[in-house]
Each structure stands twice: as structure tokens, then as C-alpha cells.
C-alpha positions in Angstrom: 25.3 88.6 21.3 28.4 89.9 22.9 31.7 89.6 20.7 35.4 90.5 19.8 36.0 91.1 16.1 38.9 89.4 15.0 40.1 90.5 12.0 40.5 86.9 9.7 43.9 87.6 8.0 45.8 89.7 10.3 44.8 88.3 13.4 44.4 91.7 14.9 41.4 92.9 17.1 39.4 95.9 17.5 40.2 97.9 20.7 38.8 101.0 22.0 41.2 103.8 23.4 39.5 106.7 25.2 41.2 110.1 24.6 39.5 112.8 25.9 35.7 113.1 25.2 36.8 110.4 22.1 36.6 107.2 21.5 39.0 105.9 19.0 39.1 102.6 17.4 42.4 100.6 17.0 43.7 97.2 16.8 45.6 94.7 19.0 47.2 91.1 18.6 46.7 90.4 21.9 42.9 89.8 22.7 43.6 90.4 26.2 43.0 93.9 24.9 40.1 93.6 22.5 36.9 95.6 23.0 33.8 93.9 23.5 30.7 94.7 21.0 27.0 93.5 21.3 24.6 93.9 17.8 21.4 95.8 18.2 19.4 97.2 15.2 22.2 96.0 12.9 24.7 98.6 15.1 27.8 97.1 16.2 27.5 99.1 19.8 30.1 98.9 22.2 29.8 97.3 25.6 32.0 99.0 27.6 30.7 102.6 26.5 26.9 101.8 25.5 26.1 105.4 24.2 28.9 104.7 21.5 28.6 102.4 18.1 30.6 101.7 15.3 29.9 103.7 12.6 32.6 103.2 9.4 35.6 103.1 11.2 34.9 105.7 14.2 33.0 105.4 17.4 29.9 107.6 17.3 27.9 108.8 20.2 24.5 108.4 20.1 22.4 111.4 21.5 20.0 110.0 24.3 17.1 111.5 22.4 18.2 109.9 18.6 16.1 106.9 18.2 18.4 104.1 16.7 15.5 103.2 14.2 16.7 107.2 12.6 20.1 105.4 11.6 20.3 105.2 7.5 21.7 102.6 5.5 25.0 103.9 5.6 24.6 102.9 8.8 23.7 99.7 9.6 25.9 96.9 9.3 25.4 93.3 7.7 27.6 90.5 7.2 28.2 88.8 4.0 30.7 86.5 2.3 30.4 84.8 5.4 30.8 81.1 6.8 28.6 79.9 9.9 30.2 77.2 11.8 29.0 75.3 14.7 32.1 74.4 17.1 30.8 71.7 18.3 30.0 69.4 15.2 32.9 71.3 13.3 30.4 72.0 10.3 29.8 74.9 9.1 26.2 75.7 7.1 26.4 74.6 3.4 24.1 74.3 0.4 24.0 70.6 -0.5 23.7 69.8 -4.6 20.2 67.5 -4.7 19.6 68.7 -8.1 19.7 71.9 -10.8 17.5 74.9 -8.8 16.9 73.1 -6.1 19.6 72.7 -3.2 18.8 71.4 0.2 20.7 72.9 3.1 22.8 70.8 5.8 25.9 70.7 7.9 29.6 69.9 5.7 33.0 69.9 7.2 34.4 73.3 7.3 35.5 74.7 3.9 36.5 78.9 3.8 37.6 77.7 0.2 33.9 76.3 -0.3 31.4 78.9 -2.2 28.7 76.6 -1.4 29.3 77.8 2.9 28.9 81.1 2.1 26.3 83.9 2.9 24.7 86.7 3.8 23.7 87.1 7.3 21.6 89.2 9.2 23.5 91.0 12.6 20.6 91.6 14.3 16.3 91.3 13.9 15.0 89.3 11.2 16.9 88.0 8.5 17.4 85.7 5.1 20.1 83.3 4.6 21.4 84.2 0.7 24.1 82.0 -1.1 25.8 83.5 -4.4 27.3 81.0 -6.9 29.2 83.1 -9.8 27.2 83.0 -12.6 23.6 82.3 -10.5 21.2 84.6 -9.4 21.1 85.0 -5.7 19.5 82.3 -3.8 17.6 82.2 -0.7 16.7 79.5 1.7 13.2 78.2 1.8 11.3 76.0 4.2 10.3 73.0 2.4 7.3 71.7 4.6 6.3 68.9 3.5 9.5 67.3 3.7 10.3 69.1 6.8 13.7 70.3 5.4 15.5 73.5 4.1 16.3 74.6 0.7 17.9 76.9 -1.6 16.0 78.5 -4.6 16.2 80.8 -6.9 15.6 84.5 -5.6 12.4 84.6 -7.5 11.2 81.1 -7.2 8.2 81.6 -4.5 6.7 77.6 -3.9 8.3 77.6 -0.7 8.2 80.3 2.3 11.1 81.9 2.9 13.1 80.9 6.4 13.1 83.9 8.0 16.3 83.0 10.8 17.5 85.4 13.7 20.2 85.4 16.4 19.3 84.0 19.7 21.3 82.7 22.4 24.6 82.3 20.1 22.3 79.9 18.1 20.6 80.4 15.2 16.8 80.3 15.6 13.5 80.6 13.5 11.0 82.9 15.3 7.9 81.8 13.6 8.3 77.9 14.4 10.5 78.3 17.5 13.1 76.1 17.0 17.3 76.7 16.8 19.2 74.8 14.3 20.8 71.7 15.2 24.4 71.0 15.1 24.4 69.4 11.8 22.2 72.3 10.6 19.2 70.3 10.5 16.0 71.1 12.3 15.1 69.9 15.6 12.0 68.4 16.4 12.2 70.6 19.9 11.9 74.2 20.6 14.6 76.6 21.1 16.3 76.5 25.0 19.1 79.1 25.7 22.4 77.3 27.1 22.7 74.8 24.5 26.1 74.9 23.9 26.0 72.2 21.1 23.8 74.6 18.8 25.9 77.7 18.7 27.3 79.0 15.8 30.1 81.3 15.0 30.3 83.6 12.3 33.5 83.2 10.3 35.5 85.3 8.0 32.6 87.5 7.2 32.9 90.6 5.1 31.8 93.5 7.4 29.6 95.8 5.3 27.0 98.8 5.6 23.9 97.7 3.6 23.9 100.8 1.1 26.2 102.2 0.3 28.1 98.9 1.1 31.3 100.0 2.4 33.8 97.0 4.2 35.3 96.9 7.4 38.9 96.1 6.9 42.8 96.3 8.4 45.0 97.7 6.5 49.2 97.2 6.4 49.9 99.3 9.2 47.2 97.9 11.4 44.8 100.7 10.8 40.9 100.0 10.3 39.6 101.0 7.6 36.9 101.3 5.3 36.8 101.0 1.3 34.3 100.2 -0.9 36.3 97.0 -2.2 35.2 93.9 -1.3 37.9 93.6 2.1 39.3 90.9 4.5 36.9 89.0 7.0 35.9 89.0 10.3 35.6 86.3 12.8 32.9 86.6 15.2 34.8 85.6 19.0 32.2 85.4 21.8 32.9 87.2 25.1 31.5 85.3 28.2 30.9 89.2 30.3 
């Protein structure tokens, strides 16, 4: 997917300014001037200059012999903290209170106050949904098959497969059955189809982290990105029609 990174709180956007042989990253209010990135390995790469990703807060060239699998954790980028909201229905992805342990997951008017619509998310390849309640152990989301639905358990309760998701087409889609969640966040009964507009989701003010160390992607006063190993303002995933 190709996007702008707004930054949630300040409203500011990641440009690109070429000086030199350099890339440097800044920010801009106006998104006339944003630069557009596209996710691949869990690198934020830029669109515009393809041999360049973000790495921290500076653009780094990738030699044409590196392979992109050599990157290290401190690296790769993931989202967490993070709300997924589909446009179209106005929902965003939410754990739904069934019972003690044992959550099903479904579509709930949009909430950034709500800790039940948020998780960690996967940027790119395969990847597992996890909600964080204070006080709980993490908790993943299952596929319940027998009553065709999803759920979320307990990190370490194994009855029920996990649901591996990835992104496809803006929409977020299951590889192993083949089928894109619905607008409501339930599952179709039809297989994924790219174009349907009704099924994308955006990612919402999502913490911008690498996986280990996890440093966050942040703006500070002056309008300077940043990185800090603080827990930092979101990011709002804009999609760029290129």
C-alpha cells in the first residue's frame, strides 16, 4: 500500500527534501507536499526514491546488492497502539465483551478513547491482530470455526488457530482462507476481489515502532521527527491514489 504519514496530533506530514546526495526527512502542514511511502518487508520505503527507506528518523540507501531480508530488528517497523477503521461503515475493529477470556471480534463506531479498538498490526507479510487491556495478558485473535467467527484469547490459550491477517488491496485479508474482512469486520462468505472500496481499512493513530529495540516515530515541538524510546504520538495511515 502506498501512503502519506500523517502525524495524529500535530497534523503535520512527512516530506522528503533532497540535498545533495541526501535525503532528508521533514514535515509539512500542507499535504500537497507530503512524500509518498509504500511498506515492503516491514520497511517504510519511499516511492519517489525506491533505493531509499526510513530507517529511525533518516532516509537510508539501500545498496543494490543488500538483501532487505539482512535488515535487523532495529529495523523493521510495526504498528501498535493502533485503531483500524473502515471509511465506509465508520467502524473501526473492536474486541466485543461475550464473556470473561473469551471476546468475539466485530465492527463498533469509532472510539480513539476505546482500549477495546486497539492493536498491534503487522505493516507488511503475515501478521497477528494483539489487543492489550491493562492488567491482562496480551490477547490474540483466533478463528473460531465452528461458529464461523473471530475471537480474542488469551496469548497462551491454543483451542482456536490463530488468524493469521495481511494487507491486500487496502483491505485486510486472510491468506489461508482467502477472504478480506467485511465492512463491519465480519467475515464474508466470498473471496477477496481488489477494488472493493467498501472493505478498506485505514490505520489510525498508530504508534510507529521498530520491533526491538522498540523505538517510536514521533514530531516533536518544533516540527522535527524524531525518535525516543517513549511511547510517542500516532500516525494516521493517508492513502495516495499514484
Amino acid at each position: 500500500m502506498v501512503v502519506y504519514l500523517r502525524h495524529h496530533a500535530t497534523g503535520k506530514y512527512i516530506t522528503l527534501k533532497k540535498r545533495s546526495s541526501k535525503l532528508l526527512v521533514r514535515t509539512s502542514s500542507d499535504k500537497s507536499n507530503a512524500a509518498p511511502f509504500f511498506s515492503s518487508l516491514g520497511r517504510l520505503v519511499s516511492y519517489d526514491y525506491p533505493d531509499h527507506d526510513l530507517v529511525g528518523k533518516t532516509m537510508k540507501k539501500t545498496s543494490p546488492s543488500a538483501s532487505p531480508y539482512s535488515r535487523g530488528p532495529d529495523e523493521i517497523w510495526t504498528m501498535s497502539d493502533c485503531v483500524l477503521h473502515n471509511p465506509t461503515s465508520g467502524m473501526a475493529l473492536s474486541r466485543v465483551p461475550v464473556k470473561r477470556w473469551s471476546d468475539t471480534v466485530g465492527g463498533r463506531a469509532l472510539n480513539l478513547t476505546d482500549p477495546l479498538q486497539r492493536f498491534t498490526v503487522g505493516l507488511s507479510e503475515e501478521w497477528v491482530l494483539t489487543n492489550k487491556i491493562e492488567g491482562e495478558d496480551d490477547s490474540v485473535l483466533r478463528f473460531d470455526r465452528r461458529n464461523n467467527v473471530l475471537v480474542v484469547r488469551n496469548k497462551g490459550d491454543t483451542r482456536f488457530v490463530m488468524a493469521r491477517m495481511r494487507w491486500n488491496g487496502r483491505q485486510i485479508v486472510n491468506p489461508s482462507k482467502g477472504w478480506a474482512l467485511n465492512s463491519d469486520f465480519s467475515i464474508p462468505n466470498t473471496m477477496f476481489k481488489f477494488g472493493e472500496k467498501e472493505k478498506e481499512v485505514q490505520p489510525v493513530d498508530c504508534k510507529l515502532n521498530t520491533i526491538y529495540p522498540s523505538n517510536y516515530l514521533d514530531v516533536n515541538a518544533k516540527g522535527g521527527v524524531v525518535t525516543s524510546s517513549d511511547p510517542a504520538g500516532g500516525w494516521t495511515f493517508e492513502y495516495a491514489d499514484l
